[in-house]
N, C-alpha and C positions, 0 to 999 in steps of 0.2 A: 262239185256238189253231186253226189247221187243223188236218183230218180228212182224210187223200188216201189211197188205197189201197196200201199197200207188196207189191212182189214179194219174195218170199224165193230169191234165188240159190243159194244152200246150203240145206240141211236146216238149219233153228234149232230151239232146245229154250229152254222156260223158266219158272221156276219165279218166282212171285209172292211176295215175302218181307215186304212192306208193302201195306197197302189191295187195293182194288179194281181188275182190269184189265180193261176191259169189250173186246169187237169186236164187228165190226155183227152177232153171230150172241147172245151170251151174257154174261154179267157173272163172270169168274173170281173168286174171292174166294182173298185168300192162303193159301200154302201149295198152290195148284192146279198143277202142271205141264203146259206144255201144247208139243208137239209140231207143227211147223206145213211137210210133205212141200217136198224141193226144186221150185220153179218157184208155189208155192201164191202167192194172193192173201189178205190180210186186211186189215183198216180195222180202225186202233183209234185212240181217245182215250180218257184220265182226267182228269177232270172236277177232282176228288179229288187228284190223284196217286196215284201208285203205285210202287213199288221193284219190279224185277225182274231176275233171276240167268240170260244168257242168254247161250247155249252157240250157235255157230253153227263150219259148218265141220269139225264134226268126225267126220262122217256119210258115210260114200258115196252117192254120185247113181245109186241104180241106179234 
């Protein structure tokens, strides 16, 4: 499984509803909601998997 850094073009939001979602910062554990600012960088992989509820887009860029 690659690991490559994603840009977020929009504001995304998301909420962890199975397992574990880790990024190169922290290990979310379900039920976390995590907000990630337009233009932001993160790295993630699940090892495990993971289900995740994500909202993208529906944010303004200011």
């Amino acid at each position: 499984m690659k690991n490559t850094m994603q840009l977020n073009v929009d504001t995304t939001q998301r909420c962890g509803v199975e397992g574990v979602f880790p990024d190169e910062h922290v290990d979310y554990p379900q039920g976390t909601w995590v907000r990630n600012p337009h233009l932001s960088l993160h790295q993630s992989l699940s090892r495990e998997g993971c289900l995740n509820l994500v909202k993208m887009g529906h944010l303004l860029n200011v």
